[in-house]
N, C-alpha and C positions, 0 to 999 in steps of 0.2 A: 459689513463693508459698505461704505457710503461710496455713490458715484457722482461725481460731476456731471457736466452735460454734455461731454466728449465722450467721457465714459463710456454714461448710457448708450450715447448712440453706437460708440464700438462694441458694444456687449449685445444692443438691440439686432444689430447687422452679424455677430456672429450666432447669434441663435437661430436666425434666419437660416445661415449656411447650412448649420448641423440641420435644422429641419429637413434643408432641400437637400442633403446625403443621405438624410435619413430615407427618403421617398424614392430617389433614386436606386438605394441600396434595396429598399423591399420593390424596388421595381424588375430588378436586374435579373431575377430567373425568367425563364421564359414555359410557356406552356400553348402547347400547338396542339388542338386535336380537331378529329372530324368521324362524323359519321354517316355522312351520305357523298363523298369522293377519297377516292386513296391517294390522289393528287394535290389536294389540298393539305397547306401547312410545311411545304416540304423547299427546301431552297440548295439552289445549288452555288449559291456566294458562301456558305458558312462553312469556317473551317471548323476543324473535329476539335483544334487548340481551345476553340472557347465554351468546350462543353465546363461547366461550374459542376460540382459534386453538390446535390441537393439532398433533404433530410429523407430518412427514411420513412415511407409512409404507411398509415397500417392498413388506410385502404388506398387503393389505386387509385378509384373516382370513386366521389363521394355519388350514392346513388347511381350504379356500376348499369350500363346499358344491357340491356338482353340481348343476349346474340344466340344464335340459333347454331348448335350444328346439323340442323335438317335440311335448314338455307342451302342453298343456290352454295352461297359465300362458306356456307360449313362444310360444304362437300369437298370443297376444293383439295382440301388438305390431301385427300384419301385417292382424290380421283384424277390421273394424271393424264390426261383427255383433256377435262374441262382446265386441266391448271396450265396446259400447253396454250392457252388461246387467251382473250385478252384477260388481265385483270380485274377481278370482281371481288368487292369485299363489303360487308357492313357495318362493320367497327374500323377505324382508327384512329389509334393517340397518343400522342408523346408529352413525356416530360424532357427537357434539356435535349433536343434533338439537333445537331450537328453536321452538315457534311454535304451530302447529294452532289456527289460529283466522281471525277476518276481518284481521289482519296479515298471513298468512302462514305461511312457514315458509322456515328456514335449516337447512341443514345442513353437518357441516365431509367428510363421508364418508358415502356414501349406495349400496346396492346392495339392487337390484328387478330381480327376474324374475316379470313379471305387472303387472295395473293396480291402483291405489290412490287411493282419491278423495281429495281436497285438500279442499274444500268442496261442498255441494250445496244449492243455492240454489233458492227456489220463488218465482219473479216473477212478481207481480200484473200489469205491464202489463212493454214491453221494455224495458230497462234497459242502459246502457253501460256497461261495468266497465271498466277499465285494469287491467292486466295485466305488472307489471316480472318478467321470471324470466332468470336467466342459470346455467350451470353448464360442470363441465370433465368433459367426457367419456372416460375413461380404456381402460374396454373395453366391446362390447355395444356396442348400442343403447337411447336412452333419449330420453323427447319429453314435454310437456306437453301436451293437446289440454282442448278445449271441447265439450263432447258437449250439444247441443239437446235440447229436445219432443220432436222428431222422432225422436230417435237420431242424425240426422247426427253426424258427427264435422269438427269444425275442429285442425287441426296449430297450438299457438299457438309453441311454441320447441321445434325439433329439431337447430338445430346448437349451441345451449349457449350463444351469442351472447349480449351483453348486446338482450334485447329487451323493448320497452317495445309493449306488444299494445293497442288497444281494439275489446273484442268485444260485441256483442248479443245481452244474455241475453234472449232471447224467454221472452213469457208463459208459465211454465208451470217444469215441474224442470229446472234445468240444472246440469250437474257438473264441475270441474277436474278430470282424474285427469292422475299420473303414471304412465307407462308404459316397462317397461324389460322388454329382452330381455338376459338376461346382463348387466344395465348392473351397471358401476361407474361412480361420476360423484363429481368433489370440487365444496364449496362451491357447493350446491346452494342458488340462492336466489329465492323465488317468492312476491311482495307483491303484494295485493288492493287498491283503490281503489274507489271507489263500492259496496261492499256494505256496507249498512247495513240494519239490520229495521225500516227509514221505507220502504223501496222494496221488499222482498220478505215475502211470507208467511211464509216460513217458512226458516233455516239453519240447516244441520245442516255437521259436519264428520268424521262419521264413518256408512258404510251402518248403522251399527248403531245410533247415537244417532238416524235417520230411521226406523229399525224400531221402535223402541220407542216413537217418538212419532204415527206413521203409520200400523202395521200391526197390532202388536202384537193391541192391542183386539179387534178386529176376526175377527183368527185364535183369540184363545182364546172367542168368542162362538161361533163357528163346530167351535170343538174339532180345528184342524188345525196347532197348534203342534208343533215336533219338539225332542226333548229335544236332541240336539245345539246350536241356537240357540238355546236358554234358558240352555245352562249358559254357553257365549259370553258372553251378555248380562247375566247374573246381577246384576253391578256395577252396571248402570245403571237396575237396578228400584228403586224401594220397595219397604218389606218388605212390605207388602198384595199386590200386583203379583202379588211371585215366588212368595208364597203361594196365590195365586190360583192361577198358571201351574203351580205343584207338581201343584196337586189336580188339573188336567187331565192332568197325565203323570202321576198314577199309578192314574188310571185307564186311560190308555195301555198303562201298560207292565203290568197286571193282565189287559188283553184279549190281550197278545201275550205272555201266560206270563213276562214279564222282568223282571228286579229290579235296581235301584240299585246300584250299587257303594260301597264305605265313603267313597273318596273324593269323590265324584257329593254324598251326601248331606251330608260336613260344609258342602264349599260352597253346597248348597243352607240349610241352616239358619243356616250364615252371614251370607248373605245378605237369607234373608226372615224371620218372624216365625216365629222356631223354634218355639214353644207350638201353630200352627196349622198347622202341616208336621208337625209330627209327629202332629196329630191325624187329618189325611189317611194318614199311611201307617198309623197304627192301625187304621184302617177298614179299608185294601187287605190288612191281614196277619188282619184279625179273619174276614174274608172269603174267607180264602186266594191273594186274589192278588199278593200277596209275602211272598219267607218270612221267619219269624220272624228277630230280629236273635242276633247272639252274647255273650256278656260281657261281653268286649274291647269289645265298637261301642259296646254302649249305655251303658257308663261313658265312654266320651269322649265322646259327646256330651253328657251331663247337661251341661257348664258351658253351653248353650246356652239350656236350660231356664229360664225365668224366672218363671214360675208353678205352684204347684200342679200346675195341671191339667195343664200339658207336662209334669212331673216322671210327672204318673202316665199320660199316655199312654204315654210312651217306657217307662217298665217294661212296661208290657203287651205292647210288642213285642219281648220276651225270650222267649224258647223257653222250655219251661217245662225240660228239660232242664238247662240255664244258668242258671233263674232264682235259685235258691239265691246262687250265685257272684256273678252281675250283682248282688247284692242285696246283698249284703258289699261288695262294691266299691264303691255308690253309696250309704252309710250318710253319711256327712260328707256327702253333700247332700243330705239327705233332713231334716226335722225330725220330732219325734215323731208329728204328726199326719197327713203326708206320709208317716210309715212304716207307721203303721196302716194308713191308705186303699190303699195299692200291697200289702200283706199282703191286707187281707181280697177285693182284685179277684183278687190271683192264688186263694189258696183259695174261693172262692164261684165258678172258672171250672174248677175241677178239677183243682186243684193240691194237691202233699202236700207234706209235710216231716218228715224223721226229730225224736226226740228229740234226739240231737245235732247237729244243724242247727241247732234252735230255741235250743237253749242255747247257741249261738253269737252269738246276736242277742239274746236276752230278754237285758240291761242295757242294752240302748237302748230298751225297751219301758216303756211306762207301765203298769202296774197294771189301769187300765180296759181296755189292748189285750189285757193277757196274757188278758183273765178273757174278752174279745170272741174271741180265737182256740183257747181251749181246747177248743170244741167241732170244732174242725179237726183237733186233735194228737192221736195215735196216744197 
């Protein structure tokens, strides 16, 4: 078949399309897993409707993680003490994973070594829920339970059965978790009935989204928040929050001589109101209890910057060694008045600059700065 030059082009544009189906189409399963939080990967926008039937695989994961049942996370299974108290696991991962809400959750491929809460419900008076959960147990051990006020522990499905449960959530926090020792398990499927926020205080579906809504307050009132579960939680702050939680770790980490890492900080500025994160760690570096930043740091963080005054905190936390460099670097973000005010803080704090330094930058300077800095210049 010969083409014209219309042709082609219709033929050119529709191979195009199939390509771009095509990529879409091997884009469209999805694959979540984790092995160092049980809270990661897990969403509670997804409904169970869009779980896809995916192939059957001969192995799980390719080069299958060791997990231990001696572990901490292996005990769990066995020991309903440790499994009353928070979640601890060191495996988990799903294929086609579904749900996280008062529906549920479906999965097509599921592997836990440790417990993991489903939902945690806070009932005003006792409440009956129904309970549908069924799954195929492949390797390991793996079980749904109800954990009470009390801590007791109720076993709601551990042979995988199709089972349809009605439990009494007694007054007070009650939690679904799953619990797996080495488990592999297919089509994983575990639906809620009677929870509604008519009948309980409070549902949460993650320890984490209960921490920040529970405890949170509370601990940074008190000043005993640990920088490790802040940076966890970072995502489910506002940025007042994390800004808030900042200022208490850095004065933490000023009393224990320790300092932030490049990565630590951009997800904290990230996260909260970088203009007022950064004016905490100005304080701790002006202080000396963190040290000054590099170059490199503080030109990537400028696009964080959204005001003046964050522009000129973060300068200030340049070494003055670097300052020069840092200072070249962050010109395109700075405007002329921005560049005055970050000029005359470093020289009025005991900063110098060569002539050829200055000549480097005087054409970004306005006339009224040059005449403002000449009594600084050599």
């Amino acid at each position: 078949m010969i083409l014209n030059g219309t042709g082609r082009i219709f033929f050119n544009v529709l191979s195009l399309f199939l390509l771009v189906m095509l990529f879409l189409t091997a884009c469209s399963s999805v694959d979540i897993s984790s092995s160092e939080s049980c809270d990661e990967g897990k969403s509670a926008d997804s409904s169970i409707s869009d779980l896809e039937e995916v192939e059957e695989y001969e192995e799980f994961i390719e080069g299958e993680e060791k997990v231990s049942e001696a572990g901490e996370a292996g005990k769990v299974y066995e020991d309903e003490q440790l499994l009353a108290k928070e979640d601890i696991c060191d495996w988990w991962h799903a294929e086609q994973y579904a749900g996280r809400g008062n529906d549920g959750v479906a999965v097509s491929e599921f592997g836990l070594n440790g417990s993991d809460s489903l939902i945690i419900a806070y009932a005003d008076t006792d409440t009956d829920v129904e309970i549908d959960s069924s799954f195929q147990l492949k390797k390991g051990k793996f079980k749904i339970v109800h954990i009470a006020p009390d801590s007791s522990v109720l076993t709601v499905n551990e042979t995988g059965k199709e089972n349809n449960r009605i439990i009494t959530m007694k007054k007070g926090r009650n939690v679904i978790k799953m619990v797996g020792q080495g488990a592999k398990v297919k089509k994983l499927e575990v639906k809620f009935a009677g929870i509604n926020k008519s009948k309980f205080e409070n549902i949460y579906y993650t320890e984490d989204e209960e921490y920040v809504d529970k405890f949170l307050m509370d601990e940074m009132k008190a000043g005993t928040i640990k920088k490790e579960k802040i940076m966890e939680i970072l995502s489910l702050l506002d940025e007042t929050t994390a800004s808030q939680a900042f200022s208490i770790l850095v004065l933490q980490a000023a009393k224990q001589k320790e300092n932030f890492t490049t990565d630590e900080l951009h997800e904290i500025f990230a996260y909260s109101n970088a203009d007022t994160s950064i004016h905490w760690l100005e304080v701790s570096v002006s202080c000396g209890g963190h040290e000054p930043l590099g170059a490199n740091t503080v030109v990537g963080f400028m696009p964080y910057m959204k005001s003046t005054f964050g522009k000129r905190e973060l300068m200030k936390v340049l070494s003055k060694e670097e300052f020069f460099e840092g200072l070249e670097d962050c010109i395109p973000y700075l405007n002329s008045e921005e560049l005055e005010i970050c000029l005359l803080d470093y020289f009025e704090s005991g900063g110098s600059m060569s002539s050829l330094q200055f000549s480097k930058i005087k054409e970004y300077l306005e006339e009224s700065t040059i005449e403002k800095l000449n009594e600084f210049l050599p």
